[in-house]
C-alpha positions in Angstrom: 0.0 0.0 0.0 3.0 2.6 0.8 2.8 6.0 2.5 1.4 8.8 0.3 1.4 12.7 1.0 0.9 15.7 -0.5 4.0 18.5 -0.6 2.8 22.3 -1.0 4.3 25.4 0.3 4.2 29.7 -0.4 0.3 29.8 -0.4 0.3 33.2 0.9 -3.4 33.2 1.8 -5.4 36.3 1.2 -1.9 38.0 0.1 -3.7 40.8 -1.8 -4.0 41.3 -5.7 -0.3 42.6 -6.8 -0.6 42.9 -10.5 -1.4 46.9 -11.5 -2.9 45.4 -14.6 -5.9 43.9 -13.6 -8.6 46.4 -14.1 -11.6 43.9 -14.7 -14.0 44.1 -11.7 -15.1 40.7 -12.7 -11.2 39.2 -13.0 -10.0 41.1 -9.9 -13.0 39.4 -7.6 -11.4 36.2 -8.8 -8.1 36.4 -8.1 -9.0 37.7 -4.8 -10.2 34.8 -3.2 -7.6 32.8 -5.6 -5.4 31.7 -2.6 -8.4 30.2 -0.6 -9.6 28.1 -3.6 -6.2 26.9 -4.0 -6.0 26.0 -0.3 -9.9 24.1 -1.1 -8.6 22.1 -4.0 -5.5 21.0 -2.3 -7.1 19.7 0.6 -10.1 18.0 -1.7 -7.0 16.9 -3.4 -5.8 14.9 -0.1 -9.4 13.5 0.5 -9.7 12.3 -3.3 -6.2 10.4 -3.4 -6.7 9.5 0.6 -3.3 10.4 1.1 -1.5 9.5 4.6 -0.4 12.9 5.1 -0.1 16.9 4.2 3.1 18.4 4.1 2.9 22.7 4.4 6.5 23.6 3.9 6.2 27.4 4.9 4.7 30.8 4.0 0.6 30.3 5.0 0.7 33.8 5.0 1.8 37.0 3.4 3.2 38.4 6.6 2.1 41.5 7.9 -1.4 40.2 7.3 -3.5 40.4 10.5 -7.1 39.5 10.1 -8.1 36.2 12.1 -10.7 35.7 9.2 -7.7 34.0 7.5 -6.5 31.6 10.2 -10.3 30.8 11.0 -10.6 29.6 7.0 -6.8 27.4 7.3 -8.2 26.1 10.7 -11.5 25.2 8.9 -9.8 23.1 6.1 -7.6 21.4 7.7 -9.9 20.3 10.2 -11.5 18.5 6.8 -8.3 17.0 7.2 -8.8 15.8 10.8 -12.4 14.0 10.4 -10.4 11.8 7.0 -7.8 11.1 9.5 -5.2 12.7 7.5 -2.0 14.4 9.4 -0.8 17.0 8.3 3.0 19.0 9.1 3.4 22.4 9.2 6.9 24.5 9.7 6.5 28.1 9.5 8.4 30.3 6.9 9.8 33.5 6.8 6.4 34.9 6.3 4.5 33.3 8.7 7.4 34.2 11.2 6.4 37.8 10.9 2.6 37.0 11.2 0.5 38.0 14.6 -2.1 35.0 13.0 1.1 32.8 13.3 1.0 33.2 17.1 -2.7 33.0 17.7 -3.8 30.3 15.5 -5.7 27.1 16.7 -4.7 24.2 14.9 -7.0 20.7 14.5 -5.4 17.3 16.6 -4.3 15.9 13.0 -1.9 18.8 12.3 1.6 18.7 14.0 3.4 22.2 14.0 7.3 22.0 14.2 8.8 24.9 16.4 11.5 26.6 16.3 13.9 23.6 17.2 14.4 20.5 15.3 11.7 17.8 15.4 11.0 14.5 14.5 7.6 13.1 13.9 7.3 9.0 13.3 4.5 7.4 11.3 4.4 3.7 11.1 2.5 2.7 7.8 2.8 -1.4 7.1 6.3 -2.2 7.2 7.3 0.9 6.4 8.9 3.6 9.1 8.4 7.2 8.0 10.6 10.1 9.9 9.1 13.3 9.4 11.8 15.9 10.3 10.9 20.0 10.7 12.2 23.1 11.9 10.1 26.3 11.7 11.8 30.0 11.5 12.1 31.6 14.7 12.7 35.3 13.3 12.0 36.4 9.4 15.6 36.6 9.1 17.5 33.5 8.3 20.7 34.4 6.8 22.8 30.7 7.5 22.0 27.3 6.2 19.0 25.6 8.7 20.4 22.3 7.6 23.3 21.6 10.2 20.3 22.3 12.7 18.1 19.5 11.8 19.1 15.5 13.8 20.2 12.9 11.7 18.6 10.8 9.8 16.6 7.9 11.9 17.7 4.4 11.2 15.9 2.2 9.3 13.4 4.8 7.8 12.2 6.8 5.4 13.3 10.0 6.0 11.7 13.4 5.3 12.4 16.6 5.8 10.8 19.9 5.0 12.5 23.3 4.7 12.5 26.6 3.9 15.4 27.4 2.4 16.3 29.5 -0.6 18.8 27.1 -1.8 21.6 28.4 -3.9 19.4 31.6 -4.5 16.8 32.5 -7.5 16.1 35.9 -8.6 13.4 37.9 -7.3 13.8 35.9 -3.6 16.5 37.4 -0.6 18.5 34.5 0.7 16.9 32.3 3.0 18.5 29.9 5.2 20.8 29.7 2.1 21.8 25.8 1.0 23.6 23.7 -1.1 21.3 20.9 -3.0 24.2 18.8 -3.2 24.4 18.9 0.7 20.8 18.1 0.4 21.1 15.0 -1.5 24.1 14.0 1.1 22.0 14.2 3.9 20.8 10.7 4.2 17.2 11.7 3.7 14.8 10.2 0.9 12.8 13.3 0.4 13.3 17.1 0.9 10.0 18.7 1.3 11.3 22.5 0.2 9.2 25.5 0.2 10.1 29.7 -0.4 11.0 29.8 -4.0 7.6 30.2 -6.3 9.2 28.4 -9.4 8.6 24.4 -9.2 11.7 22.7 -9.4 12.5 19.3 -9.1 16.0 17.8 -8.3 16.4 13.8 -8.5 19.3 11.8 -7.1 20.6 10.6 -3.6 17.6 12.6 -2.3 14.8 14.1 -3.9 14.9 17.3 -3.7 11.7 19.4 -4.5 10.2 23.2 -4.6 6.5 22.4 -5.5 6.0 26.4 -6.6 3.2 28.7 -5.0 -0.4 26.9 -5.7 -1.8 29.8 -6.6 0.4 32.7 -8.3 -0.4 36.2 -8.1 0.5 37.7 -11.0 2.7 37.2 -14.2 5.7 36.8 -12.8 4.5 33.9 -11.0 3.4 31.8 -14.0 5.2 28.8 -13.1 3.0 28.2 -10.1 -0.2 26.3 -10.0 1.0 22.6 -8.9 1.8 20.5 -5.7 3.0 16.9 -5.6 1.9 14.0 -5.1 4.4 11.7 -3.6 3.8 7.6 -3.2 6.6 5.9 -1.8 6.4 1.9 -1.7 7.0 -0.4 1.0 10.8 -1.0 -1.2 11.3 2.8 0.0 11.0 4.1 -3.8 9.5 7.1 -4.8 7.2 8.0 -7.0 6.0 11.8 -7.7 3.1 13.4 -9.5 2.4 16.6 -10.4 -1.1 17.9 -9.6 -3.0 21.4 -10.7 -4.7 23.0 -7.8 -4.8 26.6 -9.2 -7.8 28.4 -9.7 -6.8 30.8 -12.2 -3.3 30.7 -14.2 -0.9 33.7 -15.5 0.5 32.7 -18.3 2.7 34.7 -20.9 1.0 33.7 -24.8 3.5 34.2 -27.2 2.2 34.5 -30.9 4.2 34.4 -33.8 3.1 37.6 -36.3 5.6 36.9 -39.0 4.3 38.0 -42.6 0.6 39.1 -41.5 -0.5 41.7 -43.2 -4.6 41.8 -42.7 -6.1 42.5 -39.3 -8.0 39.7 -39.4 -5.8 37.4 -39.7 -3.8 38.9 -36.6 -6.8 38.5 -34.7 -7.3 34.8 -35.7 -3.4 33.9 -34.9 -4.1 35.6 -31.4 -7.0 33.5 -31.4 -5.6 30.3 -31.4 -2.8 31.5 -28.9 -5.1 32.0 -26.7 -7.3 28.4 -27.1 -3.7 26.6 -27.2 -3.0 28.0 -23.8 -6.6 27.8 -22.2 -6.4 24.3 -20.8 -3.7 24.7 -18.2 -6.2 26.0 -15.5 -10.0 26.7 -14.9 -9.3 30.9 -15.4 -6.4 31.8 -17.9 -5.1 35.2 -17.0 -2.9 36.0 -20.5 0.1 38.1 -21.0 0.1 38.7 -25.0 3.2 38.8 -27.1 3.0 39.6 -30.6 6.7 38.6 -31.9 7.8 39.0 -35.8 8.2 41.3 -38.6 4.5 41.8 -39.8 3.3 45.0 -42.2 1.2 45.5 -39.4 3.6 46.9 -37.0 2.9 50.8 -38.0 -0.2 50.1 -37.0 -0.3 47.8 -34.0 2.5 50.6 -32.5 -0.1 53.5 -33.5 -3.3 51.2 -32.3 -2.3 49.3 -29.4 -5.2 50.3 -27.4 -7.7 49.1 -29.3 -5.7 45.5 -30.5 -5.6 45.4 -26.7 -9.3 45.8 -26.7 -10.3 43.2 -29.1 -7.8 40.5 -27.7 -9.8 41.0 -24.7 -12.6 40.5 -26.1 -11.7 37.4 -28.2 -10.4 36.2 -24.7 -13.9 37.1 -23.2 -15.4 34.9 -26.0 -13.8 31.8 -25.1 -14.7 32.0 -21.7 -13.1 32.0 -18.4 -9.9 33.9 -20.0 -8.8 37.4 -19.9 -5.5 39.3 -21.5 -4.1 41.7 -18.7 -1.4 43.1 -21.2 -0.4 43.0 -24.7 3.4 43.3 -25.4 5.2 44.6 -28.7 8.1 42.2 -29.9 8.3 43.2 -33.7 11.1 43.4 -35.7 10.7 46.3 -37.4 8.6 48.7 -35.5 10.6 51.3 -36.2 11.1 51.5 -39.6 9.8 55.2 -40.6 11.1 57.7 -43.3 11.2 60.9 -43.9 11.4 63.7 -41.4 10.6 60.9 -39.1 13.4 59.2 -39.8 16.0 62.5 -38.9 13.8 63.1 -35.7 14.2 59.5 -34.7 17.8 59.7 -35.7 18.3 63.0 -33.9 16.2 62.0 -30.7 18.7 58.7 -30.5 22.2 59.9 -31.5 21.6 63.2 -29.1 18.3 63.2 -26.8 18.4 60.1 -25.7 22.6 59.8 -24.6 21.5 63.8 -22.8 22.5 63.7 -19.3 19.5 65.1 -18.2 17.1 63.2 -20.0 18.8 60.3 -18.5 18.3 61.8 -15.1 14.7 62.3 -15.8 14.7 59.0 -16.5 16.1 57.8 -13.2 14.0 60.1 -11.6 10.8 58.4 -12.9 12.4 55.1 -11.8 13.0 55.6 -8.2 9.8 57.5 -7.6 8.0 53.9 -8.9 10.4 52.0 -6.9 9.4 54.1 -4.0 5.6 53.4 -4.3 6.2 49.8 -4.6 5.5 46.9 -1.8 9.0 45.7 0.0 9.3 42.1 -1.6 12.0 41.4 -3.5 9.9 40.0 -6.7 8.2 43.4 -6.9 10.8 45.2 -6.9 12.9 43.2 -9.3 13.7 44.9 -12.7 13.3 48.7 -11.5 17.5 48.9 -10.3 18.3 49.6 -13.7 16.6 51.4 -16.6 15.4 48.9 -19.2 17.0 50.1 -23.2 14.1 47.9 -24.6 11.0 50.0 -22.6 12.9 53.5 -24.0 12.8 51.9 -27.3 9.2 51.0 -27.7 8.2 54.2 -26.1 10.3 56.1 -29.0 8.6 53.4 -31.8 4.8 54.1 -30.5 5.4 58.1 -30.3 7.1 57.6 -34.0 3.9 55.6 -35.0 1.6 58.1 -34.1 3.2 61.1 -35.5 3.3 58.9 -38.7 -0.5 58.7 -38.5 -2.0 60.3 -41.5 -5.5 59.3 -41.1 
């Protein structure tokens, strides 16, 4: 029969909408309660594949969060949990560690919270000994490696740990508890149950070594979210992992090719089919549109964003359930005027643009936008430098319109 769990981590419940975007009433309700469904299907999830246990590797929260509403609804479904007969094993993150909700929570008899000092928990499941092994943050800081922390491996079982840990680093995440994967896979454990970075990865070898990604991502720059996995190990010790969907609603960046098109309608019909090709991922696709390619149409798409914008959205609202938050500009030659347009681009790039104080207005505009911005690291990401590519379009799109001799 074997021991089965479930291994999820970062689901930031109730962490508020953070992409500027989203300007659809209907699409921002959604997303709102996003978290909580994820948290729903995770746990119908457990109860479906009657699964031993559920393993919470950090970050139930967003932090400075405070309302009890939030720990009432976690308490709630896990206690759906505790009338299956289904443990589950919490450590706290760097998150939760900051969180008041953290402190005052009640938690159902199935679920075992590891403190701030290493723990062991032992399940017995046929012949097979499982050693559940935790250690929760203490502080939001955590700026050495947890792993020298946690006790050795128990004899003669399957051992399991669960961490949060930025490993080597990712970008868009501070260093947490900072650690080596190969130390990981050295450690004489079958399975590393890792949380804190929102990008699934999955490292095979002496250990298994696994980031199952936030459940439920909360903007685009979390499109590689949506998952948690499904881990059977059989009464030989082997492992065997699945990946399961628990996401309500996916961001997703659509990439369509533009190359040669030359009528509108057949721009809107490549779009289109972009958009059906990337539907089935999750109940809600929330789309990030790139048009890529030398097309004819580029004059125009540069001059008329707003409304190619507009009717994406509405061949999105069309197929139903999907929405397009953005539409990007990748095309090869957007800038390709003549003319007097052609010296005023020429002039505006050889001398405007290398101007020291245009390049100070520039910054200027920059660090007022960092300013206004939330403290995480992934929002913040990008705005340390200026971006050549953004001045670029900008310059094509005011070209475009001065061009426009309707």
């Amino acid at each position: 029969m074997g021991f089965r769990f479930i291994h999820t981590a970062d689901l930031h419940l109730d962490s508020p909408l953070r992409s500027l975007a989203l300007r659809d009433p209907d699409l921002a309700g959604l997303i709102a309660g996003a978290t909580r469904t994820a948290l729903r299907n995770i746990i119908d999830l457990c109860l479906s594949e009657q699964v031993d246990a559920l393993l919470i590797s950090g970050d139930l929260y967003d932090g400075s969060q405070t309302s009890m509403k939030t720990a009432r609804f976690l308490s709630a479904e896990l206690a759906r949990l505790n009338d299956a007969g289904i443990r589950a094993f919490i450590i706290r993150g760097n998150h939760d560690a900051e969180s008041r909700i953290t402190r005052e929570l009640t938690l159902p008899p199935c679920v075992h919270l590891f403190e701030g000092r290493p723990g062991v928990e032992m399940i017995d499941k046929g012949p097979l000994r499982i050693a559940l092994h935790g250690l929760s943050f203490r502080e939001p800081k955590a700026p050495e490696s947890l792993l020298p922390k946690y006790r050795p491996p128990v004899a003669d079982a399957i051992n399991i740990g669960l961490m949060h840990t930025s490993l080597n680093g990712a970008p868009g995440h501070d260093p947490y508890a900072p650690c080596a994967l190969s130390d990981l896979q050295a450690s004489g454990f079958a399975y590393w149950a890792l949380g804190h970075i929102h990008k699934r990865m999955v490292h095979e070898g002496a250990a298994c070594v696994v980031m199952p990604g936030i459940p439920q991502g909360r903007d685009i720059g979390e499109a590689d979210g949506g998952t948690v996995t499904l881990v059977t190990v059989d009464d030989d010790g082997t492992l065997h992992l699945a990946e399961r969907c628990v996401a309500l609603a996916s961001f997703c960046p659509v990439r369509v090719d533009v190359t040669g098109l030359d009528q509108w309608h057949d721009l809107l019909g490549a779009i289109r089919t972009g958009l059906e090709q990337t539907q089935r991922r999750a109940p809600h696709l929330v789309a990030r549109l790139r048009l890529t390619g030398a097309t004819p149409l580029a004059q125009r798409l540069l001059r008329d964003r707003d409304l190619a914008l507009a009717e994406a959205q509405e061949l999105a609202r069309g197929l139903g359930q999907t929405w397009v938050e953005k539409l990007v500009l990748d095309l090869g030659n957007k800038t390709s005027v003549s003319g007097e347009l052609a010296q005023l681009a020429a002039l505006i790039d050889d001398e405007f643009r290398q101007s020291d104080s245009f390049l100070a207005a520039l910054d200027d505009m920059r660090a007022t936008l960092q300013a206004a911005l939330p403290p995480e690291p992934a929002l913040r990401a990008g705005f340390d430098q200026l971006d050549p590519a953004v001045i670029d379009e900008g310059l094509a799109q005011v070209l475009a319109r001065l061009g426009d001799t309707r």
